[in-house]
Biopython code that builds the backbone (N, CA, C, O; Angstrom):
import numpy as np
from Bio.PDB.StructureBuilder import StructureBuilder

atoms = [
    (1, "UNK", "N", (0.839, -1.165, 0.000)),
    (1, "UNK", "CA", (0.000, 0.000, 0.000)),
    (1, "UNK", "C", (0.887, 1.231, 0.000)),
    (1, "UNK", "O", (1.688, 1.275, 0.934)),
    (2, "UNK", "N", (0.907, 2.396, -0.994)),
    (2, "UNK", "CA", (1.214, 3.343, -0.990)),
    (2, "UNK", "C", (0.072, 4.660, -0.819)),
    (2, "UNK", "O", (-1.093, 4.674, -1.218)),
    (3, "UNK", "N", (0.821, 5.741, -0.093)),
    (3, "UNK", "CA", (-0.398, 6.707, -0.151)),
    (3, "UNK", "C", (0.150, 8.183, -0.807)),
    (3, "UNK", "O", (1.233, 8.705, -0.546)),
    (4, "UNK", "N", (-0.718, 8.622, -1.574)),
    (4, "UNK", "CA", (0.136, 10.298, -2.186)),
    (4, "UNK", "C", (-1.266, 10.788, -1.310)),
    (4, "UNK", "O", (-2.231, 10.086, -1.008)),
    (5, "UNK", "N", (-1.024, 12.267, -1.006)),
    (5, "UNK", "CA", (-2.309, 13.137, -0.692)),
    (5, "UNK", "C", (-1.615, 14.529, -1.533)),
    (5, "UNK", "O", (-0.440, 14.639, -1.884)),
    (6, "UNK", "N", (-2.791, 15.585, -1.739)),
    (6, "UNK", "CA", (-2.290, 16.827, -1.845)),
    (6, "UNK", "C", (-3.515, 17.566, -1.039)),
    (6, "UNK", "O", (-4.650, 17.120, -0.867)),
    (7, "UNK", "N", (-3.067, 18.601, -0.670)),
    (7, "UNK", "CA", (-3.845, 19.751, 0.223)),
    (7, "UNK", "C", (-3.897, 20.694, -0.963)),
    (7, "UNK", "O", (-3.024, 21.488, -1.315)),
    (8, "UNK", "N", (-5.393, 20.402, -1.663)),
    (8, "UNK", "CA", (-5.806, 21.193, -2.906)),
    (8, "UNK", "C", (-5.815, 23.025, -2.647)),
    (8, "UNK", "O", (-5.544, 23.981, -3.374)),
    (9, "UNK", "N", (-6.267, 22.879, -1.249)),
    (9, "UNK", "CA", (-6.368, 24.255, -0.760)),
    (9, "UNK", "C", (-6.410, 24.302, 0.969)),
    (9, "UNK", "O", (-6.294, 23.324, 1.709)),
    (10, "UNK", "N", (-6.581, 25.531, 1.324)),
    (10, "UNK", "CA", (-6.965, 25.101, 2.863)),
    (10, "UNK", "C", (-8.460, 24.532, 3.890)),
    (10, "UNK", "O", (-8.845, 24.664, 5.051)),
    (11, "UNK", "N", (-8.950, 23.835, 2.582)),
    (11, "UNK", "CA", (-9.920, 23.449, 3.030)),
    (11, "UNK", "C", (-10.439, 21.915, 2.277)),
    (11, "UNK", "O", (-11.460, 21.248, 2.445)),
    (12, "UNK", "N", (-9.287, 21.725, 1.428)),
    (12, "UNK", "CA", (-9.642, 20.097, 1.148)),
    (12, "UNK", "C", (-8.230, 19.489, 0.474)),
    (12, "UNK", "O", (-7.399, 19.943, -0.312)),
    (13, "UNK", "N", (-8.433, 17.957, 1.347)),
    (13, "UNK", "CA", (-7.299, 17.275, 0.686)),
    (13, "UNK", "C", (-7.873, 15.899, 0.138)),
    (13, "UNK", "O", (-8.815, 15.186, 0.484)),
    (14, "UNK", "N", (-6.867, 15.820, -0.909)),
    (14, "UNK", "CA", (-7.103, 14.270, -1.469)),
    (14, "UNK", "C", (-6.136, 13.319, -1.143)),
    (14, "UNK", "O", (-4.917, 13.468, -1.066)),
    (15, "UNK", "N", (-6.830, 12.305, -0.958)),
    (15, "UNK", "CA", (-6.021, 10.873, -0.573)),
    (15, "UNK", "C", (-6.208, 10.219, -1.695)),
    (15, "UNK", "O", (-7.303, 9.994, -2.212)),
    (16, "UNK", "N", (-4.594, 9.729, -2.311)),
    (16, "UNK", "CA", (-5.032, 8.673, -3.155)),
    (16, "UNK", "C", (-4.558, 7.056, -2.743)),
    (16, "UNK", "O", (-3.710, 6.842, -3.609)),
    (17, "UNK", "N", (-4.595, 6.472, -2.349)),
    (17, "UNK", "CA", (-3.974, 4.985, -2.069)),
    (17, "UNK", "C", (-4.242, 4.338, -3.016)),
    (17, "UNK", "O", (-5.214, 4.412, -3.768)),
    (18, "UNK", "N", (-2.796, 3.216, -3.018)),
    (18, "UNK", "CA", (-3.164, 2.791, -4.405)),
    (18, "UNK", "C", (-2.707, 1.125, -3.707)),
    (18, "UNK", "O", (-2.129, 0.996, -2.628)),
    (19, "UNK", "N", (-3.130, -0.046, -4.624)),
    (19, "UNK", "CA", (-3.171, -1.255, -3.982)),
    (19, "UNK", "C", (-4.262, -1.818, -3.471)),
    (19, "UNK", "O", (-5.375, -1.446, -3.844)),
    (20, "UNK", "N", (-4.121, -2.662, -2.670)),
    (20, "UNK", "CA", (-5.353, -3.525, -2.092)),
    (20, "UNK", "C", (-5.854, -2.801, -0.714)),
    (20, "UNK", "O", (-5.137, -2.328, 0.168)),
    (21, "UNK", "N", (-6.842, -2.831, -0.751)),
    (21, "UNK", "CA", (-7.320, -2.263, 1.056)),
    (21, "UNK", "C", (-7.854, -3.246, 1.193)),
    (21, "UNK", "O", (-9.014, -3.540, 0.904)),
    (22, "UNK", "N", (-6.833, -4.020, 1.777)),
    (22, "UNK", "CA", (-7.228, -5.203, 2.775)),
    (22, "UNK", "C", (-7.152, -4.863, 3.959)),
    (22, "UNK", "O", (-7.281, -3.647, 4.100)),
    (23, "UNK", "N", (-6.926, -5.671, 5.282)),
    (23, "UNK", "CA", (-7.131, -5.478, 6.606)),
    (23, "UNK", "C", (-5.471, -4.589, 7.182)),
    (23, "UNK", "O", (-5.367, -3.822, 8.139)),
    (24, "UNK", "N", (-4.450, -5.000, 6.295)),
    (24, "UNK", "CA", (-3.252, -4.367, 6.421)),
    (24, "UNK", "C", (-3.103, -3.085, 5.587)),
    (24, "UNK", "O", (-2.519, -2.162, 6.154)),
    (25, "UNK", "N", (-3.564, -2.866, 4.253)),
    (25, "UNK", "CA", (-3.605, -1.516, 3.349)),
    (25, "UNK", "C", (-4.356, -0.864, 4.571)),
    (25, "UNK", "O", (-3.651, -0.187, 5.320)),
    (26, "UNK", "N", (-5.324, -0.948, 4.786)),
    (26, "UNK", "CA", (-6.630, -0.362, 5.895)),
    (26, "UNK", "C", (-5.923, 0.215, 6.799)),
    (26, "UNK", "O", (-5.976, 1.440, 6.906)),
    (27, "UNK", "N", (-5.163, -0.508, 7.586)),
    (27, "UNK", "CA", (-4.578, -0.195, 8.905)),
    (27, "UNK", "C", (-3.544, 1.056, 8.628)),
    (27, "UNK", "O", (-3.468, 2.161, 9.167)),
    (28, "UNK", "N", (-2.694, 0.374, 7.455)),
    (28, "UNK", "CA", (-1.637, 1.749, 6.852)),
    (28, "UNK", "C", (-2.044, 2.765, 6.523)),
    (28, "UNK", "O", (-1.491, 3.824, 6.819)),
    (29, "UNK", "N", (-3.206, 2.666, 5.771)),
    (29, "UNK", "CA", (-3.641, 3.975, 5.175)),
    (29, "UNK", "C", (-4.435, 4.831, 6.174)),
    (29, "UNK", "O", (-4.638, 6.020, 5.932)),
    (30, "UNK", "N", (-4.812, 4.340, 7.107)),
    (30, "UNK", "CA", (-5.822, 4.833, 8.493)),
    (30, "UNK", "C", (-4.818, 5.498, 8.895)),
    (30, "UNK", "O", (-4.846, 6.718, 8.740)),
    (31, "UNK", "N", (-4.022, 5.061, 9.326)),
    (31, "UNK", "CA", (-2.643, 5.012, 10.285)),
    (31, "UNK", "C", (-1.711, 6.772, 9.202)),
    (31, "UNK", "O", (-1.585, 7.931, 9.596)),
    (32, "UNK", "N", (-1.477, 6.410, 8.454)),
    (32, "UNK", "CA", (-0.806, 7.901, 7.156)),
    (32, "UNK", "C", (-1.492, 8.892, 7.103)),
    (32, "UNK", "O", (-1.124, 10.067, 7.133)),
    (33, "UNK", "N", (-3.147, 8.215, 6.972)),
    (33, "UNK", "CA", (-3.872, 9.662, 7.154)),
    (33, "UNK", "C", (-4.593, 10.211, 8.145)),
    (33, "UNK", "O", (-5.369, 11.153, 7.980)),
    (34, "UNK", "N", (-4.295, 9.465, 9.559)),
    (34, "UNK", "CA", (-4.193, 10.428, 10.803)),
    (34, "UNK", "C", (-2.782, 11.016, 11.021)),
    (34, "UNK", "O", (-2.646, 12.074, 11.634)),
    (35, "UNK", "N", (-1.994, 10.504, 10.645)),
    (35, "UNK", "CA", (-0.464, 11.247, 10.781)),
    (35, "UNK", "C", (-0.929, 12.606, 10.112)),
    (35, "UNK", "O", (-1.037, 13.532, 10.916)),
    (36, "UNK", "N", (-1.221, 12.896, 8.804)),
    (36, "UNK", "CA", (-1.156, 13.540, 8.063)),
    (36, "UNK", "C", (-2.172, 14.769, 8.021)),
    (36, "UNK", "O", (-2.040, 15.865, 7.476)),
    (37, "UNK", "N", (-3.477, 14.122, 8.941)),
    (37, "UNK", "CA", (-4.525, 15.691, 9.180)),
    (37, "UNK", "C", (-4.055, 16.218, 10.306)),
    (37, "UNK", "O", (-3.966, 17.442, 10.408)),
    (38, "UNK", "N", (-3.623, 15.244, 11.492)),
    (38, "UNK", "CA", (-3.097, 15.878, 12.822)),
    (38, "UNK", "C", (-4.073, 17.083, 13.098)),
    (38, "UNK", "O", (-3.761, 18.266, 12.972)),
    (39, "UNK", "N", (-5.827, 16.402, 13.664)),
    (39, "UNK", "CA", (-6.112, 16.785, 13.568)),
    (39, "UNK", "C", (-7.711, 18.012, 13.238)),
    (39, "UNK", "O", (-8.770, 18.354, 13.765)),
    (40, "UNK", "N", (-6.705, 18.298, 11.770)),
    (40, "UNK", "CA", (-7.187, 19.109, 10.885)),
    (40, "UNK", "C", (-8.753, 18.892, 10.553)),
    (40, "UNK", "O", (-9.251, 17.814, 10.230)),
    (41, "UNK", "N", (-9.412, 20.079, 10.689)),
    (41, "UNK", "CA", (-10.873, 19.930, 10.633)),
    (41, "UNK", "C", (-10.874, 20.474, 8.968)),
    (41, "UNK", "O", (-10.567, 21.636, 8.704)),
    (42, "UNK", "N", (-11.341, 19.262, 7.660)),
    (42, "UNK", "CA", (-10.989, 19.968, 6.728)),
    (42, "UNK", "C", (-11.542, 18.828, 5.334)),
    (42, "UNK", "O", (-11.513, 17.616, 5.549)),
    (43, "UNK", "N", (-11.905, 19.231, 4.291)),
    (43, "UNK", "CA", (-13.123, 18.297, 3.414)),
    (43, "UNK", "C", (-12.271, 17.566, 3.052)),
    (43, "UNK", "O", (-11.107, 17.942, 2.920)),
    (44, "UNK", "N", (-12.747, 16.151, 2.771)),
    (44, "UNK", "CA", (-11.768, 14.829, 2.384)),
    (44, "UNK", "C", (-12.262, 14.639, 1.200)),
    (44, "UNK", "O", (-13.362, 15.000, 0.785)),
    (45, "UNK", "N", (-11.284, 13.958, 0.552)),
    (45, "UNK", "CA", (-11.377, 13.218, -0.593)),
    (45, "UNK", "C", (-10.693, 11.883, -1.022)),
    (45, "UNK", "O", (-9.511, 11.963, -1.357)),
    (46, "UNK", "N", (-11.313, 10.645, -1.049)),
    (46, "UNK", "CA", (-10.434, 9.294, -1.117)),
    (46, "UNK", "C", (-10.381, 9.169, -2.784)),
    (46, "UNK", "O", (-11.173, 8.287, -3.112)),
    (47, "UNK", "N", (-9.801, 9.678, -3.801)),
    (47, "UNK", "CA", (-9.152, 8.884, -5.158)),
    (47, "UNK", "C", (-8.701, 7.396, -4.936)),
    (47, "UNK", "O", (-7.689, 6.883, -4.458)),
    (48, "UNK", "N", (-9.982, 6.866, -5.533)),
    (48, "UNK", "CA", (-9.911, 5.269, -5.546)),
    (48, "UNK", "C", (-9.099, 4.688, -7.053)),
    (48, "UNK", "O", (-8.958, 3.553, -7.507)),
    (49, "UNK", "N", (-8.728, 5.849, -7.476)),
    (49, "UNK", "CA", (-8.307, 5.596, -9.210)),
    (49, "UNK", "C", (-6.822, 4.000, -8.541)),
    (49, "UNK", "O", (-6.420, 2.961, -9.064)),
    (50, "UNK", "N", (-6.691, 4.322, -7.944)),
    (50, "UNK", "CA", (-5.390, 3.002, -7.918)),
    (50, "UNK", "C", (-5.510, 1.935, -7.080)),
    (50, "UNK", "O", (-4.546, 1.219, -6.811)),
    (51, "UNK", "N", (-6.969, 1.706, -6.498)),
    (51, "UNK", "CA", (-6.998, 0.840, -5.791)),
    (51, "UNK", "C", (-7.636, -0.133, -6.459)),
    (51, "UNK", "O", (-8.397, -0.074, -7.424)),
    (52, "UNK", "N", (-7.242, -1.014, -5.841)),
    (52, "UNK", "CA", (-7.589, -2.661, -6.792)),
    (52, "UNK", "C", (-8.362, -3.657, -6.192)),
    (52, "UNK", "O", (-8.772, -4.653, -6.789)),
    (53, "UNK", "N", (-8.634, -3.310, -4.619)),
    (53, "UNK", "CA", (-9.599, -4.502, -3.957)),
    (53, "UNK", "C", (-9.592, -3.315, -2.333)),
    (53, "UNK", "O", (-8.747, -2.622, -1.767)),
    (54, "UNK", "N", (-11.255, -3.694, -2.097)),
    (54, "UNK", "CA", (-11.605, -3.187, -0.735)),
    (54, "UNK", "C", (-11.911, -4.204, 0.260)),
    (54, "UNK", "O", (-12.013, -5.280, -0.330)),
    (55, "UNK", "N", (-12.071, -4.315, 1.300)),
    (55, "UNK", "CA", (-12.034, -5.017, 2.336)),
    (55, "UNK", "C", (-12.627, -4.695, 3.112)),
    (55, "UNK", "O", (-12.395, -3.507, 3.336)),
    (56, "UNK", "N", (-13.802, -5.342, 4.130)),
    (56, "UNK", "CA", (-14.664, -4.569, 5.170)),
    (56, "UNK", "C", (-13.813, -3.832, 5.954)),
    (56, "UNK", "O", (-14.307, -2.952, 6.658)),
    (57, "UNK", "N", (-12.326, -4.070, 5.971)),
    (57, "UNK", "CA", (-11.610, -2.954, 7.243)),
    (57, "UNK", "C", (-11.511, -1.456, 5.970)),
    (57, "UNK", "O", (-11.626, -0.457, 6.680)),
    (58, "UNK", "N", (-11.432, -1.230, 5.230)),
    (58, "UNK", "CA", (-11.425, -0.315, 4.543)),
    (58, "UNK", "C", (-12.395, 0.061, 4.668)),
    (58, "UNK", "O", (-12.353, 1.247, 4.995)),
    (59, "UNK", "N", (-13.704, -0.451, 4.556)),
    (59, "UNK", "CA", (-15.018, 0.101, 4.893)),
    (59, "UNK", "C", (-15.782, 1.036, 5.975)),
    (59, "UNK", "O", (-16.665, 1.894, 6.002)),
    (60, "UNK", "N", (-14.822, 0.286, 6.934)),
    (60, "UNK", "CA", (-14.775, 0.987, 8.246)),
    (60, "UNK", "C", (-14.298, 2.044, 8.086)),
    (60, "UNK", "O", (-15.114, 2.956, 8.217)),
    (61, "UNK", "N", (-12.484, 2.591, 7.659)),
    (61, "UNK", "CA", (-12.270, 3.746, 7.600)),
    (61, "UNK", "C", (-12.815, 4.341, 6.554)),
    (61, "UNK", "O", (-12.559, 5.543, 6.481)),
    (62, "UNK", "N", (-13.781, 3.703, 5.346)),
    (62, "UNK", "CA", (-14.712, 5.266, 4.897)),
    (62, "UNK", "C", (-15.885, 5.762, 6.188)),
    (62, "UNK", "O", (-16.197, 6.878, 6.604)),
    (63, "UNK", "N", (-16.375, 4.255, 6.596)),
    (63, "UNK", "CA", (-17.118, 5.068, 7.780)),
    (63, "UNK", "C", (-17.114, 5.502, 8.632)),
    (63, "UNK", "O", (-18.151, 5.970, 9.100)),
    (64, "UNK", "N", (-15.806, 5.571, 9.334)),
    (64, "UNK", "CA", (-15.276, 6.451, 10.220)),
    (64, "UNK", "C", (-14.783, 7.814, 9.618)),
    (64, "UNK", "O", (-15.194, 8.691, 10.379)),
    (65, "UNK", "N", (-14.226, 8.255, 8.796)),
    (65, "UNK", "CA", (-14.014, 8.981, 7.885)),
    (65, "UNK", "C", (-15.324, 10.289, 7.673)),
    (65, "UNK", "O", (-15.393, 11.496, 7.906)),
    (66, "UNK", "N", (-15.924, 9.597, 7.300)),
    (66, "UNK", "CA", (-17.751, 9.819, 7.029)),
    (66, "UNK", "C", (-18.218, 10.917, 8.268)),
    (66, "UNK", "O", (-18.640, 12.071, 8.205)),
    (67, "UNK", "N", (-17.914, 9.926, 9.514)),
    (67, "UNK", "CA", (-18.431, 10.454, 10.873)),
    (67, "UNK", "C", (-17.904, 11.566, 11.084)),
    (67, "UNK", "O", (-18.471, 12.658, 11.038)),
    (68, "UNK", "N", (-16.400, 11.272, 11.411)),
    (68, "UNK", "CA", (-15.570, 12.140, 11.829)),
    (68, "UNK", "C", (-15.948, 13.442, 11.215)),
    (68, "UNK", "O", (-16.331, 14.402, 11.883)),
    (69, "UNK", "N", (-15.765, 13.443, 9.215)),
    (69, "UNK", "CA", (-15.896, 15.052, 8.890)),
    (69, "UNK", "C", (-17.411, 15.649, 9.264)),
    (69, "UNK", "O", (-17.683, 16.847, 9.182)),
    (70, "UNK", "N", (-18.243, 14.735, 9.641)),
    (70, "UNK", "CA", (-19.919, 15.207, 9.307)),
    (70, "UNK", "C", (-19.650, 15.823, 10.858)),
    (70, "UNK", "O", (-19.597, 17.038, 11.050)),
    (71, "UNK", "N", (-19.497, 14.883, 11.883)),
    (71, "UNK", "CA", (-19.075, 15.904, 13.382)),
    (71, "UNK", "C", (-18.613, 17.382, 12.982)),
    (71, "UNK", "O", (-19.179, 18.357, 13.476)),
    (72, "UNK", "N", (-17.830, 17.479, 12.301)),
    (72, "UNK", "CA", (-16.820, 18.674, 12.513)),
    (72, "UNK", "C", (-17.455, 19.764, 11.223)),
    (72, "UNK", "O", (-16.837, 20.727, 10.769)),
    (73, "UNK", "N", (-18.747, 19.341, 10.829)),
    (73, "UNK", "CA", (-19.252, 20.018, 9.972)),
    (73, "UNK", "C", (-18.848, 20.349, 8.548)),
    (73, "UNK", "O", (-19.153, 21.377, 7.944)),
    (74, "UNK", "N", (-17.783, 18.867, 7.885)),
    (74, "UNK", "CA", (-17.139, 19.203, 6.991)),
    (74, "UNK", "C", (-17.426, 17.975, 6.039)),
    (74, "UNK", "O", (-18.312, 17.274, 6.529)),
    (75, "UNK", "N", (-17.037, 17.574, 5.036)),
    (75, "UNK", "CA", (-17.640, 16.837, 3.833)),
    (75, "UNK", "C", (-16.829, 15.987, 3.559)),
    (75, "UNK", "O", (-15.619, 16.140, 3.724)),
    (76, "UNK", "N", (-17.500, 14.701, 2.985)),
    (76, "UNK", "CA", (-16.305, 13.627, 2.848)),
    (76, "UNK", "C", (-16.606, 12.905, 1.613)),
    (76, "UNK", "O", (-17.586, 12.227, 1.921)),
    (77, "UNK", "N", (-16.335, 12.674, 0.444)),
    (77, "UNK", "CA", (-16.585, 11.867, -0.751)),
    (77, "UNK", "C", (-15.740, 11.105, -1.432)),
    (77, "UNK", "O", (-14.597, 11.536, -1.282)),
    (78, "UNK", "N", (-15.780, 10.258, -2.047)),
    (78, "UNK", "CA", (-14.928, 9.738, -2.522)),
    (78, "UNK", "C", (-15.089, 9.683, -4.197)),
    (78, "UNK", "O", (-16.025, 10.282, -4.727)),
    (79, "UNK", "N", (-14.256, 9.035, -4.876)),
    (79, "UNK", "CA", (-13.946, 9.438, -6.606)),
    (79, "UNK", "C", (-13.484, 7.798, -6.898)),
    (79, "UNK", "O", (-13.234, 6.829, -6.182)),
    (80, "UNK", "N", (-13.518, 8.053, -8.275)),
    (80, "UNK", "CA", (-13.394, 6.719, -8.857)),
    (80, "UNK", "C", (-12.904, 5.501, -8.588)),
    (80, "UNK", "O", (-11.766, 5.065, -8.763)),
    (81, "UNK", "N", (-14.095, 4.864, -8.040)),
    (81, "UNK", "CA", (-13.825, 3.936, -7.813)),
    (81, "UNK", "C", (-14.002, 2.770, -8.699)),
    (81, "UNK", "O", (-15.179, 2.622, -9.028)),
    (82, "UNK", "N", (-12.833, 1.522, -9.394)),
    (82, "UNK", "CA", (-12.892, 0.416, -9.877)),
    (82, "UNK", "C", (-14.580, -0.046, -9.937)),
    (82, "UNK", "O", (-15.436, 0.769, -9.592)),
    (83, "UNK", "N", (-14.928, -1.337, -10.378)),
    (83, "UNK", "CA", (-16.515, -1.592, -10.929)),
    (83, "UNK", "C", (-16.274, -2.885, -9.480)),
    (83, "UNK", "O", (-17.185, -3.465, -8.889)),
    (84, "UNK", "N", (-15.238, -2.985, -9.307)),
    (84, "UNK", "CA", (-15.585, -4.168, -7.967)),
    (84, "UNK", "C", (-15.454, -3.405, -6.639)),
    (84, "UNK", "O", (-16.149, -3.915, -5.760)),
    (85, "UNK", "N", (-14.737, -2.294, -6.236)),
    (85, "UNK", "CA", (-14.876, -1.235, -5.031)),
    (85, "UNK", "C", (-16.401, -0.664, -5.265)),
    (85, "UNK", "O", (-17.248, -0.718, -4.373)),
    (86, "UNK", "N", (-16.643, -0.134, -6.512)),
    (86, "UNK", "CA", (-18.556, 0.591, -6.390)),
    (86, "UNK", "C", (-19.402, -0.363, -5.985)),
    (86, "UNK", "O", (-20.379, -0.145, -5.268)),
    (87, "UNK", "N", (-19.052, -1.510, -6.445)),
    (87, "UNK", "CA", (-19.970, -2.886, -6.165)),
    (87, "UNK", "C", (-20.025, -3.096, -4.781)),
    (87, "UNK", "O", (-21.019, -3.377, -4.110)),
    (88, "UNK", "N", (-18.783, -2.923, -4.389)),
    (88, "UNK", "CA", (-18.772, -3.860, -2.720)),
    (88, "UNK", "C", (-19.615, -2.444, -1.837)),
    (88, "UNK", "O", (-20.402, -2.739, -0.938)),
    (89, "UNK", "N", (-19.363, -0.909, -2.190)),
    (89, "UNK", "CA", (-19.700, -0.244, -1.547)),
    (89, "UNK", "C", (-20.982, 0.179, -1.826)),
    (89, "UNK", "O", (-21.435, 0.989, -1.017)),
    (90, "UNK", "N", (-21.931, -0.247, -3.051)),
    (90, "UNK", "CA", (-23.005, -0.203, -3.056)),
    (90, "UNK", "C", (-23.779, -1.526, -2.284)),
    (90, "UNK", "O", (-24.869, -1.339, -1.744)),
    (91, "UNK", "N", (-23.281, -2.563, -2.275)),
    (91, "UNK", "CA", (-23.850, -3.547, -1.767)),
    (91, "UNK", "C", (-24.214, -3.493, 0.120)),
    (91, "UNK", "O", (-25.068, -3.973, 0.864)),
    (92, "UNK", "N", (-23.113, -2.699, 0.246)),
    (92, "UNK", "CA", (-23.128, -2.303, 2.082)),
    (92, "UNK", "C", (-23.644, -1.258, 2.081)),
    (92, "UNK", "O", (-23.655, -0.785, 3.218)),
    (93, "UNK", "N", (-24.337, -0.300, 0.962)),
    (93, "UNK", "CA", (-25.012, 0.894, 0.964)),
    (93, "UNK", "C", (-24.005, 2.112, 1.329)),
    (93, "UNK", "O", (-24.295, 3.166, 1.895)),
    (94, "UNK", "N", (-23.182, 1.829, 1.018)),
    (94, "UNK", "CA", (-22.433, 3.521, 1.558)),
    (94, "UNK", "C", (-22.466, 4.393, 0.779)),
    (94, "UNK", "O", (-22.242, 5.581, 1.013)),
    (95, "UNK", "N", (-22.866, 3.706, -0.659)),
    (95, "UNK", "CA", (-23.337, 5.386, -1.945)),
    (95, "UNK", "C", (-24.442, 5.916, -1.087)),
    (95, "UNK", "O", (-24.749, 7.089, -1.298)),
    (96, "UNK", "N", (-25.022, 5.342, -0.263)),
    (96, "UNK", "CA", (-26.672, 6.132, 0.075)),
    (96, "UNK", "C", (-26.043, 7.206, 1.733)),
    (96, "UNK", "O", (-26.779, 7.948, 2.383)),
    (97, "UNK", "N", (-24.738, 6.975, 1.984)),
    (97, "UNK", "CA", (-24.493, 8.133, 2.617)),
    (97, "UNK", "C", (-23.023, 9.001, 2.523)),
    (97, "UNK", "O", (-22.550, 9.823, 3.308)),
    (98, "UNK", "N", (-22.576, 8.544, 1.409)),
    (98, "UNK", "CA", (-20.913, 9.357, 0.917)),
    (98, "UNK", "C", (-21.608, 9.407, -0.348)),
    (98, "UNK", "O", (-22.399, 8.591, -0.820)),
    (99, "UNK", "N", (-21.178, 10.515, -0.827)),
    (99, "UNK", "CA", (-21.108, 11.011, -2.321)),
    (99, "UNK", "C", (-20.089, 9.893, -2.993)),
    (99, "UNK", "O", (-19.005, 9.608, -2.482)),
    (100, "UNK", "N", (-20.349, 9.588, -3.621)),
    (100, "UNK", "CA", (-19.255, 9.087, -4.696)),
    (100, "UNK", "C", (-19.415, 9.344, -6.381)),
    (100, "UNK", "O", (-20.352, 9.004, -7.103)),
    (101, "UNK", "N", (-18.462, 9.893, -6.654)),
    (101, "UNK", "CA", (-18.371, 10.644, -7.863)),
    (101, "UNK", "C", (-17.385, 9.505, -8.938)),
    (101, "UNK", "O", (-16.448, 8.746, -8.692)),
    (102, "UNK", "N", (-18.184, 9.865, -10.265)),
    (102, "UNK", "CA", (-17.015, 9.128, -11.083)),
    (102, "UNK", "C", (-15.623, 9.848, -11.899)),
    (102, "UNK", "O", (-14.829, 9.249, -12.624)),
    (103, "UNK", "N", (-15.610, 11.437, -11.499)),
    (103, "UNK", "CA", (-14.346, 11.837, -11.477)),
    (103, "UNK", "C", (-13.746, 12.752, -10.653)),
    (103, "UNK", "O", (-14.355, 13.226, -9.694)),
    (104, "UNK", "N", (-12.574, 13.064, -10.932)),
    (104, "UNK", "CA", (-11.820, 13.811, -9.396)),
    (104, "UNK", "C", (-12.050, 15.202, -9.628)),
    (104, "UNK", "O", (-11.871, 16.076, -8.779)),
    (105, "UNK", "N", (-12.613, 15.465, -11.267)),
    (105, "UNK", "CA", (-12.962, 17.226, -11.026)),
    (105, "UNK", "C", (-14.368, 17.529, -10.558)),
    (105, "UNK", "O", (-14.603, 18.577, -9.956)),
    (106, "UNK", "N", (-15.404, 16.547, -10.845)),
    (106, "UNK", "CA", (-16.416, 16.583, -10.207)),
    (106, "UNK", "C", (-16.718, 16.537, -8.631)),
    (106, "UNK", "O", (-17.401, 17.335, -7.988)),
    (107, "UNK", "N", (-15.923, 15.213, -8.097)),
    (107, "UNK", "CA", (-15.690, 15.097, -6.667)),
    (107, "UNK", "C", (-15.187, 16.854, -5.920)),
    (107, "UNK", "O", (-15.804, 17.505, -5.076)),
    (108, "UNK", "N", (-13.833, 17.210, -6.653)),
    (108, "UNK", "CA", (-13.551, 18.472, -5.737)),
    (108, "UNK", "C", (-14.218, 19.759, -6.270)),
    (108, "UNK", "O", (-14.050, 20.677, -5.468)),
    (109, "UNK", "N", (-14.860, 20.091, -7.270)),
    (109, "UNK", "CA", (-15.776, 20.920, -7.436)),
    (109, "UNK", "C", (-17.117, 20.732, -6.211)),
    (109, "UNK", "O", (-17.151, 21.587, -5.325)),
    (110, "UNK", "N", (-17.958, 19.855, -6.199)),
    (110, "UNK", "CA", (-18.773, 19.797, -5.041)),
    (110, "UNK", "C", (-17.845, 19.764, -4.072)),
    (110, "UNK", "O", (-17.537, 20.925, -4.339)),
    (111, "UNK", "N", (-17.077, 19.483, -3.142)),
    (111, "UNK", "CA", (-16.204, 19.898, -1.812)),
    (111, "UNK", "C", (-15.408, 21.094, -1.632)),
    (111, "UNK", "O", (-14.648, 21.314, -0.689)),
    (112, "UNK", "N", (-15.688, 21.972, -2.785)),
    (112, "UNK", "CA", (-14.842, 23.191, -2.888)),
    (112, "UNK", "C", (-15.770, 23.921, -2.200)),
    (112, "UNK", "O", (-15.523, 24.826, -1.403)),
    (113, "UNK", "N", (-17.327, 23.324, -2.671)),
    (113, "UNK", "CA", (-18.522, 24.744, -2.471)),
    (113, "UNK", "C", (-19.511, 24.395, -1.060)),
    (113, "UNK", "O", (-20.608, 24.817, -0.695)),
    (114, "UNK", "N", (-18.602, 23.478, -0.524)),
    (114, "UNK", "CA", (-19.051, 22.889, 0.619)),
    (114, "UNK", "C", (-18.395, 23.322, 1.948)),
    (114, "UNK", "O", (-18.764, 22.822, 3.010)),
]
sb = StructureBuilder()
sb.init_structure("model")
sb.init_model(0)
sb.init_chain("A")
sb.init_seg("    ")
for serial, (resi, resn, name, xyz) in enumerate(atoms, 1):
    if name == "N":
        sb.init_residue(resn, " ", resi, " ")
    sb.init_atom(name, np.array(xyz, "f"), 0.0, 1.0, " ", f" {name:<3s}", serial, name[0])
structure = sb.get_structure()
């Protein structure tokens, strides 16, 4: 599991991880991007463009993810995701409470005006 982010502005960053989010990608990538908000009350974005398999522990950190920004009054969506990540996350229903967009200018256009 690798992770890039950029801080588009001061009010939203993107995560991209790329690899499997299995129970160990999950833990790493949880683990990089609390290092990395330290924090920071501020709109998320997960770029699924490089990930290749999700895992109920990945699931968890979109839904913790989810919680966390909606507490702090801030927005959380995610972007293209593979046809077997939309699948697994429509099947557990999480399109019916994260935005998920099928590209990354669409995704940060709605979180810009949010």
């Amino acid at each position: 599991m690798s992770l890039n982010y950029v801080f588009v502005n001061d009010t939203l960053v993107v995560f991209k991880p790329k690899g499997r989010m299995d129970m160990v990608g999950a833990r790493e990538f949880e683990t990089s991007m609390n290092i990395t908000l330290r924090n920071k009350k501020i709109n998320i974005l997960f770029d699924l463009t490089d990930v290749e398999y999700v895992s109920s522990s990945f699931l968890r950190v979109i839904i913790t993810t989810n919680r966390i920004t909606r507490e702090h009054d801030k927005e959380f969506a995610i972007c293209n995701p593979n046809d077997f990540c939309k699948k697994v996350m429509e099947l557990v229903r999480i399109d019916k409470v994260v935005n998920i967009y099928e590209n990354t200018d669409e995704a940060i256009t709605y979180l810009n005006y949010k």
